[in-house]
PyMOL Python script that loads the backbone (N, CA, C, O; Angstrom):
from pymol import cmd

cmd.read_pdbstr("""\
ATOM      1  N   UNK A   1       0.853  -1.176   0.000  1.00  0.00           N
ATOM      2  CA  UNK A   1       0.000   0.000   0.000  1.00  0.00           C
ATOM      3  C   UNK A   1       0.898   1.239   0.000  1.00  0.00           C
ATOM      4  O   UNK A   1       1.327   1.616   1.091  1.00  0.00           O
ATOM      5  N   UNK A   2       1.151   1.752  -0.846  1.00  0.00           N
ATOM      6  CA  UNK A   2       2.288   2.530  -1.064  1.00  0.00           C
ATOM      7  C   UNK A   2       1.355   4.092  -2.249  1.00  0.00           C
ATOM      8  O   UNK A   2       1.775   5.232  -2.446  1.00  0.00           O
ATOM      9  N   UNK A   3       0.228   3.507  -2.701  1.00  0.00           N
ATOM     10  CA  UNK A   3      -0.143   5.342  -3.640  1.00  0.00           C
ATOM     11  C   UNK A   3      -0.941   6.311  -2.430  1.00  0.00           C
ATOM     12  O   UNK A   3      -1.101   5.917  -1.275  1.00  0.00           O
ATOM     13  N   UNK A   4      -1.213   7.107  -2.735  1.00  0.00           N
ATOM     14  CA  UNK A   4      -2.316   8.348  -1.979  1.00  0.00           C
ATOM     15  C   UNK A   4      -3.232   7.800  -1.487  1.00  0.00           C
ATOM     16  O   UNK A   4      -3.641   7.488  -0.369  1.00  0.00           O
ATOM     17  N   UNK A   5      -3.673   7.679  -3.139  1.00  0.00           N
ATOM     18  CA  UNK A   5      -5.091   6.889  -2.577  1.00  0.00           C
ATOM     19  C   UNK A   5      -5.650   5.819  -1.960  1.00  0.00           C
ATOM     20  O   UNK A   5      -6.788   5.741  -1.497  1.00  0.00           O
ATOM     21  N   UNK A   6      -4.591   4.804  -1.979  1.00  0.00           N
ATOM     22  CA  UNK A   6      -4.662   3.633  -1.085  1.00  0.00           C
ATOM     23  C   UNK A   6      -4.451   4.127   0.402  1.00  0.00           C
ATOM     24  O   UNK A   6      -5.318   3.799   1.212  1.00  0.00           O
ATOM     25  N   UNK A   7      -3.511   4.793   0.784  1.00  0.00           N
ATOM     26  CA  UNK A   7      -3.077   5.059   1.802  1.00  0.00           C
ATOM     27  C   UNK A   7      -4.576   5.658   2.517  1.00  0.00           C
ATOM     28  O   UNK A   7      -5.139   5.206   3.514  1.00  0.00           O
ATOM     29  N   UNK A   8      -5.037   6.922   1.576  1.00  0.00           N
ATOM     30  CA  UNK A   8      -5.941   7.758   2.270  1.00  0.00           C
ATOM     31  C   UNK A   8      -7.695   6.918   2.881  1.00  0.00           C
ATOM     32  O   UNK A   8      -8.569   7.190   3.705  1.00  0.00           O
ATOM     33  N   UNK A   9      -7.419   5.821   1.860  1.00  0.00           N
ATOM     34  CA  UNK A   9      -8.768   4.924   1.983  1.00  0.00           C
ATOM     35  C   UNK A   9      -8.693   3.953   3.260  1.00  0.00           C
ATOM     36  O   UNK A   9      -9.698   3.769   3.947  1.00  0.00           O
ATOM     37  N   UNK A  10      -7.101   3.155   3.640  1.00  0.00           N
ATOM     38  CA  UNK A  10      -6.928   2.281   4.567  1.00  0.00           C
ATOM     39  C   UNK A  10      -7.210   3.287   5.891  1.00  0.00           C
ATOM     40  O   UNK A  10      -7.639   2.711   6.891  1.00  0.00           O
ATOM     41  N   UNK A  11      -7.030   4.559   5.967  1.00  0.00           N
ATOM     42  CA  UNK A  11      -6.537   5.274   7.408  1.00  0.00           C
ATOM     43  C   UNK A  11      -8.108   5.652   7.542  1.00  0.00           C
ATOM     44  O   UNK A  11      -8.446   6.321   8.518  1.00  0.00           O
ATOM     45  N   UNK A  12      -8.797   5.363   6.868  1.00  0.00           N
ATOM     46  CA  UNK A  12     -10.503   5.765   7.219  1.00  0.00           C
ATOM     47  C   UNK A  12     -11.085   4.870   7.709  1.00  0.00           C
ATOM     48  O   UNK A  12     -12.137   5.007   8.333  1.00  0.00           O
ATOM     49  N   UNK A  13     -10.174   3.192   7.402  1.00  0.00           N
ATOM     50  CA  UNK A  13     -10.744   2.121   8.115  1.00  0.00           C
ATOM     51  C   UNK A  13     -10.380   2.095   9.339  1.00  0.00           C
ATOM     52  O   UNK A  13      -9.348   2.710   9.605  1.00  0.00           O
ATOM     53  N   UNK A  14     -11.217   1.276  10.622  1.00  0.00           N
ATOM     54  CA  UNK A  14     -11.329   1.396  11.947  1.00  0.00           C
ATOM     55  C   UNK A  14      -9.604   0.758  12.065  1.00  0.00           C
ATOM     56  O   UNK A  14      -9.036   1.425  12.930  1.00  0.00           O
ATOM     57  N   UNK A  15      -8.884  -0.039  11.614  1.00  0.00           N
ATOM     58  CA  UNK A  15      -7.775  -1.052  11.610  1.00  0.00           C
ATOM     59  C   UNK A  15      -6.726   0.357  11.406  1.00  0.00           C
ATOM     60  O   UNK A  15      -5.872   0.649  12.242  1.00  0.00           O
ATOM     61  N   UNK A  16      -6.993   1.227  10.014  1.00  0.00           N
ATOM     62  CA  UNK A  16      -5.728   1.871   9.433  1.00  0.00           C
ATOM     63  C   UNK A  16      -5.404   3.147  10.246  1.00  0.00           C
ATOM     64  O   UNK A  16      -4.357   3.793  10.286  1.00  0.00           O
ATOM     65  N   UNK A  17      -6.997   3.405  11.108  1.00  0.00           N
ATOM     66  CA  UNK A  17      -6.761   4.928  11.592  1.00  0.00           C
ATOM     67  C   UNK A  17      -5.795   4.659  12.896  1.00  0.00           C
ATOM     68  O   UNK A  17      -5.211   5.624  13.388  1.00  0.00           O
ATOM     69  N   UNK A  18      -5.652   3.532  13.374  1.00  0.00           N
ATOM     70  CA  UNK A  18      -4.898   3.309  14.589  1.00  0.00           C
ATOM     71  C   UNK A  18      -3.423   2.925  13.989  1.00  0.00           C
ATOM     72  O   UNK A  18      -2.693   2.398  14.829  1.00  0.00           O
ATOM     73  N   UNK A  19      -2.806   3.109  12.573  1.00  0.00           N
ATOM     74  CA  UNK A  19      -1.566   2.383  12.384  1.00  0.00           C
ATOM     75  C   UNK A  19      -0.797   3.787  11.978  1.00  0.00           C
ATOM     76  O   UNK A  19      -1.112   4.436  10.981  1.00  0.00           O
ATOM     77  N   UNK A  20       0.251   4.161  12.886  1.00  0.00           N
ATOM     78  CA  UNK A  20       1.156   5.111  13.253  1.00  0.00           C
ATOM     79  C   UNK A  20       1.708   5.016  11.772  1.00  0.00           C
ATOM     80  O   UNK A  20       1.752   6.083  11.160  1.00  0.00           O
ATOM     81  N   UNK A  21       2.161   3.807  11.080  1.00  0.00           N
ATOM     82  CA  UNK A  21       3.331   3.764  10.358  1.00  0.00           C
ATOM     83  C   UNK A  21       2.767   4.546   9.131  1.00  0.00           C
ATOM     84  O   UNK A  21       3.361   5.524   8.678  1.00  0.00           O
ATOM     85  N   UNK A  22       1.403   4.001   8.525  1.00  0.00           N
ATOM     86  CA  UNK A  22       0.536   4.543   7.533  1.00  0.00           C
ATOM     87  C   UNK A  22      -0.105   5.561   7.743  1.00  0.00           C
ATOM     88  O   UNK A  22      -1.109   5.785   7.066  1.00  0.00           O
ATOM     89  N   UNK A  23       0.361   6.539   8.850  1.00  0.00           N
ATOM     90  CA  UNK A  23      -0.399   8.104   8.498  1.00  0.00           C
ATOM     91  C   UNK A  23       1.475   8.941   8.719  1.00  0.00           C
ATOM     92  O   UNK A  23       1.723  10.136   8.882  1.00  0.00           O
ATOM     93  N   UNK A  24       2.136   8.161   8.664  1.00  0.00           N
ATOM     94  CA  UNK A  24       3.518   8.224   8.832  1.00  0.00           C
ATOM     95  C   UNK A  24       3.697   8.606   7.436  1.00  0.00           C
ATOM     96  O   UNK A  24       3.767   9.768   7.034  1.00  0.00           O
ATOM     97  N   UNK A  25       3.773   7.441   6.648  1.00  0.00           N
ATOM     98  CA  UNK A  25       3.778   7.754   5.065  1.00  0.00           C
ATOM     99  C   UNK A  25       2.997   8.095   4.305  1.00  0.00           C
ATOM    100  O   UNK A  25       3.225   8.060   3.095  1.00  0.00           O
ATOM    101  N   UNK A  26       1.748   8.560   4.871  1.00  0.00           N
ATOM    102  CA  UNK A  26       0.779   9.709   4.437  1.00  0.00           C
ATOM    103  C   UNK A  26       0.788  10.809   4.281  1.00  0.00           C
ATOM    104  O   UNK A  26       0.166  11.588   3.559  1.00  0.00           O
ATOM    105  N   UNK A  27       1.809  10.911   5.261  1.00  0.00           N
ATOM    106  CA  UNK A  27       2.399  12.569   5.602  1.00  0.00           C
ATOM    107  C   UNK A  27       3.590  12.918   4.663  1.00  0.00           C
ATOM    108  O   UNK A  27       3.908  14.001   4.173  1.00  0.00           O
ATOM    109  N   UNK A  28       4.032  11.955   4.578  1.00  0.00           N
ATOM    110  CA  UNK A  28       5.055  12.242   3.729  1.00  0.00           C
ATOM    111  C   UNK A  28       4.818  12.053   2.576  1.00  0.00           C
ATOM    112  O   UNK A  28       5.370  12.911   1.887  1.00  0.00           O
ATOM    113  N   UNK A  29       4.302  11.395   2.049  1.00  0.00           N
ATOM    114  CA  UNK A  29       3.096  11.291   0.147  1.00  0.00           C
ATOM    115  C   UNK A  29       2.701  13.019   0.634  1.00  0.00           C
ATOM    116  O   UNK A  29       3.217  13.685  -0.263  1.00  0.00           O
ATOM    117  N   UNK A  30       2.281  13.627   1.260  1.00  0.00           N
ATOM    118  CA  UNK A  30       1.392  14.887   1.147  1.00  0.00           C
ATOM    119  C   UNK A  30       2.430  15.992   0.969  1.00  0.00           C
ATOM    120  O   UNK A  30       2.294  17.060   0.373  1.00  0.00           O
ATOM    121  N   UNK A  31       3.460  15.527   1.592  1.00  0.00           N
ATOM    122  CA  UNK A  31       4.801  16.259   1.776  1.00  0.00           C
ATOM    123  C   UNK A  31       5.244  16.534   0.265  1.00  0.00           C
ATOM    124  O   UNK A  31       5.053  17.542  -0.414  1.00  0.00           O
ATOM    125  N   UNK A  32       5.917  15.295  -0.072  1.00  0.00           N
ATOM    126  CA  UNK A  32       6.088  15.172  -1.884  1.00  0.00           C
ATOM    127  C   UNK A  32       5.047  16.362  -2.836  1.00  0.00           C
ATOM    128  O   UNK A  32       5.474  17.060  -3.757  1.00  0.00           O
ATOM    129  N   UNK A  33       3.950  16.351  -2.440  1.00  0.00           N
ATOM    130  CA  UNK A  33       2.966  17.412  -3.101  1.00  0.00           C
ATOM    131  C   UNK A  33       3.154  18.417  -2.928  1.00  0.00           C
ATOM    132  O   UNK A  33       2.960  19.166  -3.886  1.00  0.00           O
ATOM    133  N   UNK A  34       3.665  19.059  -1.547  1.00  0.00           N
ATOM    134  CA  UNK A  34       3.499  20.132  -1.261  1.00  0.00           C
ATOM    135  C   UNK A  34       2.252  20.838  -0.460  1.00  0.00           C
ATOM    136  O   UNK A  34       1.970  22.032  -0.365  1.00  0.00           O
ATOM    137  N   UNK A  35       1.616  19.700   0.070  1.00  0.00           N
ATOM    138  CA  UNK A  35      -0.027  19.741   0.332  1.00  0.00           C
ATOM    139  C   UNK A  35       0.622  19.840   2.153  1.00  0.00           C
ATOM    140  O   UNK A  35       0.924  18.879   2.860  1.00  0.00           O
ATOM    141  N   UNK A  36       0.685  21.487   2.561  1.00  0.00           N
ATOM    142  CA  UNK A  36       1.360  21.275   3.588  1.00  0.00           C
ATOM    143  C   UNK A  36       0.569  20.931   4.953  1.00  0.00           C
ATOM    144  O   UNK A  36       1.013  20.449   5.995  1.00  0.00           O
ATOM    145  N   UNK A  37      -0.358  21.215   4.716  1.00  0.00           N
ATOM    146  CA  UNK A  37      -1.408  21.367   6.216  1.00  0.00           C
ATOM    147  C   UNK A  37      -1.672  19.889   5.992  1.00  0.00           C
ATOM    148  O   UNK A  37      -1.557  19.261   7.044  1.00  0.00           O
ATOM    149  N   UNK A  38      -2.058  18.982   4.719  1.00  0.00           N
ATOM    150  CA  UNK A  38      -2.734  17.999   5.052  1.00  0.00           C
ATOM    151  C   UNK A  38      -1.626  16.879   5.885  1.00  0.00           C
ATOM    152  O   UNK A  38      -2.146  16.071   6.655  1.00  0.00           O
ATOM    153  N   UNK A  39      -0.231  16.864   5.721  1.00  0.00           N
ATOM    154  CA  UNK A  39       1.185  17.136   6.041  1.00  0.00           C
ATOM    155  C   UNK A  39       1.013  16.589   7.254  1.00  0.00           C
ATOM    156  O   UNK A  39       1.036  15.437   7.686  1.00  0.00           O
ATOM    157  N   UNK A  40       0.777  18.018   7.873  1.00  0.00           N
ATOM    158  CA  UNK A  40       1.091  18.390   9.092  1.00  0.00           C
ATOM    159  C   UNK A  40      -0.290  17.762  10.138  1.00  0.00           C
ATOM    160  O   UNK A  40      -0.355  17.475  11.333  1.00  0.00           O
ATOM    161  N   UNK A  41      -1.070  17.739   9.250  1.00  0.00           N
ATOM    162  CA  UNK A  41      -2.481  16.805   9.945  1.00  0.00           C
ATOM    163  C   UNK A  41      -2.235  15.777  10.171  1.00  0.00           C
ATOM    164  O   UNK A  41      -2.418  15.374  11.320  1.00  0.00           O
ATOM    165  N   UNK A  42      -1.630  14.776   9.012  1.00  0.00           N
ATOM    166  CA  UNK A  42      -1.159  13.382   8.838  1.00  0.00           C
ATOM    167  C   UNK A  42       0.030  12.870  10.113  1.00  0.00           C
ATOM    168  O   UNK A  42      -0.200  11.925  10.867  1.00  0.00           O
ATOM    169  N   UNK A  43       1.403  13.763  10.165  1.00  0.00           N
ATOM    170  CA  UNK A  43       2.006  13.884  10.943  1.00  0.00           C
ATOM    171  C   UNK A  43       1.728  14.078  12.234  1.00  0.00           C
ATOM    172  O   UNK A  43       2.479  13.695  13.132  1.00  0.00           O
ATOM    173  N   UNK A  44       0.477  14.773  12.455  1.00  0.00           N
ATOM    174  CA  UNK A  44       0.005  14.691  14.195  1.00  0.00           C
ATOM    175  C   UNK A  44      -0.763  13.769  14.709  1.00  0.00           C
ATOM    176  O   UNK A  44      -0.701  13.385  15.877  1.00  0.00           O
ATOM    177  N   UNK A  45      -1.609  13.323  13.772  1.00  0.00           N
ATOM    178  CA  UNK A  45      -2.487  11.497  13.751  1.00  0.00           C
ATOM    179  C   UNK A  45      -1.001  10.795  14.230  1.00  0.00           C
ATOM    180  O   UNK A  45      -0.979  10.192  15.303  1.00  0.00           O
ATOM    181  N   UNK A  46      -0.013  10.874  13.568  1.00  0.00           N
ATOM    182  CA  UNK A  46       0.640   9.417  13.988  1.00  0.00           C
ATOM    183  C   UNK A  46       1.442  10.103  15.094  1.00  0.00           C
ATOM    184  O   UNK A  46       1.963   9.122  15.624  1.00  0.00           O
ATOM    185  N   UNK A  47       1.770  10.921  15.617  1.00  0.00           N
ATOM    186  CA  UNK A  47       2.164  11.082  17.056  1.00  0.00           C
ATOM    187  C   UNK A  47       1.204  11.193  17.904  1.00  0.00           C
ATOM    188  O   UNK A  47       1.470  10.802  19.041  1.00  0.00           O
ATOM    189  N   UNK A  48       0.126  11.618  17.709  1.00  0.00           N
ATOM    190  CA  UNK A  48      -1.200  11.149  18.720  1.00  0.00           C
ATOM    191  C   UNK A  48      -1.746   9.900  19.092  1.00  0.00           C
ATOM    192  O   UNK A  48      -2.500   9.628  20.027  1.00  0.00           O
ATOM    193  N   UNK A  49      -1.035   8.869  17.834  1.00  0.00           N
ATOM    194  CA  UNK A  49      -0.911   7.229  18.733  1.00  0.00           C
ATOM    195  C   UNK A  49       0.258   7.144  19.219  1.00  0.00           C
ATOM    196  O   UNK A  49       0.410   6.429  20.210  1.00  0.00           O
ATOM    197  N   UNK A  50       1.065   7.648  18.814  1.00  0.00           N
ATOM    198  CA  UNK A  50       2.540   7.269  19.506  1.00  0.00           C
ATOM    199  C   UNK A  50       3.957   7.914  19.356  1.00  0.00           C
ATOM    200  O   UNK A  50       4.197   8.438  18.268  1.00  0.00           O
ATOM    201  N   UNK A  51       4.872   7.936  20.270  1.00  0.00           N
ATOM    202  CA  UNK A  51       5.650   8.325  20.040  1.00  0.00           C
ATOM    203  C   UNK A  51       6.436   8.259  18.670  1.00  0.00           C
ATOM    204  O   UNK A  51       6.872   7.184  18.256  1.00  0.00           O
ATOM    205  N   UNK A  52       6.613   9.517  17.940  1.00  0.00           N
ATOM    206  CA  UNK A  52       7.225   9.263  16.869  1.00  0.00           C
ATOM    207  C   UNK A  52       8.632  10.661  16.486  1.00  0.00           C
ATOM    208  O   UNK A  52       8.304  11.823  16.249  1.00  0.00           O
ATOM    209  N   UNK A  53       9.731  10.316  16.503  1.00  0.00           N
ATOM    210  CA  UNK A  53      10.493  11.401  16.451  1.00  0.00           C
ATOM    211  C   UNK A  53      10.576  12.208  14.995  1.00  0.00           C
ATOM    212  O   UNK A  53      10.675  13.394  14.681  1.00  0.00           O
ATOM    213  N   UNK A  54      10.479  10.885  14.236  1.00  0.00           N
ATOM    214  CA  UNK A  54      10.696  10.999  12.865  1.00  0.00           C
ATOM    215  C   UNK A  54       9.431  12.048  12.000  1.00  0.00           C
ATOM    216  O   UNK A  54       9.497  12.904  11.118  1.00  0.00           O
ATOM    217  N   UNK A  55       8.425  11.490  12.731  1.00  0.00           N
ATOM    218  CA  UNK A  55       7.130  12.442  12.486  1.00  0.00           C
ATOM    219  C   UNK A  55       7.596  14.123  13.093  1.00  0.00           C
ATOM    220  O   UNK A  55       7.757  14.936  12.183  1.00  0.00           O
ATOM    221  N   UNK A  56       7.749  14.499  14.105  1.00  0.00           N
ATOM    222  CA  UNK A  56       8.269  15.363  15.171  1.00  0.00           C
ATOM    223  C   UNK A  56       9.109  16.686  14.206  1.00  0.00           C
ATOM    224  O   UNK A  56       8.825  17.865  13.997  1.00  0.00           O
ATOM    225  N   UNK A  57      10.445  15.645  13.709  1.00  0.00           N
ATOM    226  CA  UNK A  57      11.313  16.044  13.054  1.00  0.00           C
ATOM    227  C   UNK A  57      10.450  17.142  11.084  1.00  0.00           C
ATOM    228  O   UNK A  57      10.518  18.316  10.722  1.00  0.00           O
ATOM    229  N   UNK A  58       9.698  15.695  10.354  1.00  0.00           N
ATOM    230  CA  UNK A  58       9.114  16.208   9.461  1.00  0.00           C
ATOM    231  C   UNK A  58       8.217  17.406   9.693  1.00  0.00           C
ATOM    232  O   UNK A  58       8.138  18.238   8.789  1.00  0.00           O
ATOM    233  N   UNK A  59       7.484  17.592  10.893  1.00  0.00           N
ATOM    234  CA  UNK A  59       6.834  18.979  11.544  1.00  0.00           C
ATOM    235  C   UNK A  59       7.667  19.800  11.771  1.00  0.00           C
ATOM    236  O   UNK A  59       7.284  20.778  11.130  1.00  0.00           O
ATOM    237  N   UNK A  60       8.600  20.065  12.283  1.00  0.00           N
ATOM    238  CA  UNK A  60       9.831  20.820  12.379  1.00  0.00           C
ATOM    239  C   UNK A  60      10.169  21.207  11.067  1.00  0.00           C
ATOM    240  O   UNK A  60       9.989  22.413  10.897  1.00  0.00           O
ATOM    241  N   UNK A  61      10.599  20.604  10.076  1.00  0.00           N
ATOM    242  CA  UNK A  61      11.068  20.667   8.763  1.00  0.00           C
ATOM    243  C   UNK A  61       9.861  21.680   7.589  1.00  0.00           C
ATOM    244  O   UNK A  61      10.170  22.603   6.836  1.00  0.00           O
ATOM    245  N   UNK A  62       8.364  21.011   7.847  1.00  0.00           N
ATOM    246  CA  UNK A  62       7.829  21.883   7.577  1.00  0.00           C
ATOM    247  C   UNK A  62       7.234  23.357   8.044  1.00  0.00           C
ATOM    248  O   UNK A  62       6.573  24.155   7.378  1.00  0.00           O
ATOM    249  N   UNK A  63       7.562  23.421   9.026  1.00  0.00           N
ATOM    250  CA  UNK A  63       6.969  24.471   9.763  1.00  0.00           C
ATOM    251  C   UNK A  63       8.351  25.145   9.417  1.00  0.00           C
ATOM    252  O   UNK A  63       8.022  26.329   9.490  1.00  0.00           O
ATOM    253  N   UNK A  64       9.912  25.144   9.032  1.00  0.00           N
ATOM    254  CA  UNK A  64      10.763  25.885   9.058  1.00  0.00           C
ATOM    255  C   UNK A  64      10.663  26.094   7.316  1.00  0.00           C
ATOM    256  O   UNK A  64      10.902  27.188   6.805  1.00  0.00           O
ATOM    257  N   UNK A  65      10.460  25.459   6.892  1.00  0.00           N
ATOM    258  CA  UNK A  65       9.676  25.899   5.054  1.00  0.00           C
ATOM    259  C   UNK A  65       8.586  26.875   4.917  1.00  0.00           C
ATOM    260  O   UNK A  65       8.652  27.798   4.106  1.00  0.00           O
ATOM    261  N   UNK A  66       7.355  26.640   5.879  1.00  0.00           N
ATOM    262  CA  UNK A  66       6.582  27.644   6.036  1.00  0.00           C
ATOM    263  C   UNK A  66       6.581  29.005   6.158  1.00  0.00           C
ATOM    264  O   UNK A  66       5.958  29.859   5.527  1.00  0.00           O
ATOM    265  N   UNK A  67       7.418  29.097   7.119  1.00  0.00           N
ATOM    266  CA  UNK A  67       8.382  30.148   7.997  1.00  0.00           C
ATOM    267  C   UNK A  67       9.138  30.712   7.251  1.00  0.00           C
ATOM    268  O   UNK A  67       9.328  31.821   7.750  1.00  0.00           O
ATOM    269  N   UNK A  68       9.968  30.572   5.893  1.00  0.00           N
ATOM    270  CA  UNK A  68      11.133  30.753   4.953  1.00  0.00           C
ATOM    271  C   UNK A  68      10.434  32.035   4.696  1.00  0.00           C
ATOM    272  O   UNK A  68       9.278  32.382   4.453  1.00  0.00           O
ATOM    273  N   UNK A  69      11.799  32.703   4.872  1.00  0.00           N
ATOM    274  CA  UNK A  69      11.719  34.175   4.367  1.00  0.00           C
ATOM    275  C   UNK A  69      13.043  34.332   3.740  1.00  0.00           C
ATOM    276  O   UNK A  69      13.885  33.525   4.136  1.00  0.00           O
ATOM    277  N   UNK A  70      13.442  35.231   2.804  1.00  0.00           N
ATOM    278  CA  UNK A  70      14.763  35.710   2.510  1.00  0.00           C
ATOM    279  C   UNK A  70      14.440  37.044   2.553  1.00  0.00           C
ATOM    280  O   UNK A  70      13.457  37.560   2.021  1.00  0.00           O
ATOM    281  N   UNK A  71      15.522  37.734   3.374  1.00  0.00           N
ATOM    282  CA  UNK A  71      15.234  39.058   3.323  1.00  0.00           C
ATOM    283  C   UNK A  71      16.146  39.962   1.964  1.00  0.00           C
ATOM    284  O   UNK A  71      16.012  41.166   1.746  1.00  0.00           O
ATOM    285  N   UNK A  72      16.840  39.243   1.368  1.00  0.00           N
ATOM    286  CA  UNK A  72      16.784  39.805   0.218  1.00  0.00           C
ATOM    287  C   UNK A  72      16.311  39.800  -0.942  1.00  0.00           C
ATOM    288  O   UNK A  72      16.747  40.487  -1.866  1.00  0.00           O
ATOM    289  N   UNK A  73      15.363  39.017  -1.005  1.00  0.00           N
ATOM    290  CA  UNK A  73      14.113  39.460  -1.780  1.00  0.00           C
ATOM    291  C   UNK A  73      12.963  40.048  -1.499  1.00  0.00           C
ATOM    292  O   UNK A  73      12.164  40.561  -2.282  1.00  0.00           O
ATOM    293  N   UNK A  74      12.899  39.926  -0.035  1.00  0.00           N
ATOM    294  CA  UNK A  74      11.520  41.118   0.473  1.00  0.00           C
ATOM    295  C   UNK A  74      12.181  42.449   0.700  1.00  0.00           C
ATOM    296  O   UNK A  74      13.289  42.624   1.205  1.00  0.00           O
ATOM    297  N   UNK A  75      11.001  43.742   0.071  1.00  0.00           N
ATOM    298  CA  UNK A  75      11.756  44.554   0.622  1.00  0.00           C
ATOM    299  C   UNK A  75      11.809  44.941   2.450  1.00  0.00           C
ATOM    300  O   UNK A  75      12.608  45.772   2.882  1.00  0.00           O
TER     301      UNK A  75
END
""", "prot")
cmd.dss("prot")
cmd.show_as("cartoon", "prot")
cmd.util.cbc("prot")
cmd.orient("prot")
């Protein structure tokens, strides 16, 4: 189970919404898109079952992309 859409269909079942690993790589399929909030949704499902650093880390990572400014291109 490795596309979007598989992924997004198993985590709606009562079995998939409890599996850390598959909203793990949900988050990161959403990541690849650029789809940042759904991301960061996906990423807090699987630390809300369990400890996850790796999830933790990808929230960190996007929230410092979010955040990206260069101040020499703004005036």
């Amino acid at each position: 189970m490795e596309s979007l859409e598989e992924l997004e269909k198993w985590v709606r079942t009562p079995k998939g919404s409890r599996d850390q690993t598959s909203w793990y790589k949900l988050g990161g399929l959403y990541r690849q898109e650029e789809r940042w909030g759904d991301a960061l949704n996906a990423y807090a499902k699987c630390m809300e079952i369990g400890t996850s650093n790796a999830a933790r880390e990808a929230t960190e990572a996007i929230k410092r992309i979010l955040n990206y400014r260069n101040e020499d291109w703004i005036p």
